[in-house]
N, C-alpha and C positions, 0 to 999 in steps of 0.2 A: 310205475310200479314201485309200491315199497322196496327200503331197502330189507333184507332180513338179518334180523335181528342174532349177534352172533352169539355161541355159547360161551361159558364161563371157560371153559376149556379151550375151544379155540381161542378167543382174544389173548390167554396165556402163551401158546404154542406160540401163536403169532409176534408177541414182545419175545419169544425166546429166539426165534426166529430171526430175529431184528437184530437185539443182543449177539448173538453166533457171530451174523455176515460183518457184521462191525468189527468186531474184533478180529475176529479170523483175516478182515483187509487190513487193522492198524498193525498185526502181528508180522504180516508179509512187507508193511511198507515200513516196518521198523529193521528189518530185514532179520526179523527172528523165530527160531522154528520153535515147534511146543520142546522139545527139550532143552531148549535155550529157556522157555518161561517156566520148565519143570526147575530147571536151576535157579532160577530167581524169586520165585516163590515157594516152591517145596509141595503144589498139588501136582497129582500125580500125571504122567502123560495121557493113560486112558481115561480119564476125565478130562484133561483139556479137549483130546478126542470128540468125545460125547458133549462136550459143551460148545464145540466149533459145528458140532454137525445138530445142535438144537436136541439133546436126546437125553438129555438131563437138566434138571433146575437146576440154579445159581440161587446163592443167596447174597446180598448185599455184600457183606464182605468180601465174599472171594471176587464179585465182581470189580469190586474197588480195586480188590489185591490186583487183578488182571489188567484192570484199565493203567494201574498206577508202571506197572510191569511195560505193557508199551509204550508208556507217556502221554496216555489221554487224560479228560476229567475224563471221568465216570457217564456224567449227563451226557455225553457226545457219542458213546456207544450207544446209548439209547432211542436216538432218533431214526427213526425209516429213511433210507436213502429213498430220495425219489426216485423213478425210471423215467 
């Protein structure tokens, strides 16, 4: 059976998805909570909120701002943990 072909929409959710669970574990194993990265970058708590739970886009920069805030690259939040 083919595979089906996904939407513009999902494959997005899905990297947002991706994005969230990465960071949301580099923020825990840096042992820092979002108002510790509210302090260090200056976005707000309910958007980090919303950007840990996949409920808002990111745009490059804040993402950088965030990766750079736990101590990743950037590229390293973006890869799919395998299961």
């Amino acid at each position: 059976m083919p595979k089906q072909k996904q939407t513009k929409s999902a494959f997005i959710l899905q990297e947002r998805q991706v994005f969230a669970s990465n960071f949301r574990r580099a923020r825990k194993e840096a042992s820092l909570t979002q108002n510790d990265i509210t302090r260090i970058t200056g976005l707000t708590q309910p958007y980090l909120s919303d950007v840990e739970n996949a409920k808002s886009t990111i745009n490059l920069d804040n993402a950088n701002v965030l990766a750079e805030a736990v101590g990743q690259p950037l590229w390293q939040l973006l890869i799919p943990v395998k299961k």
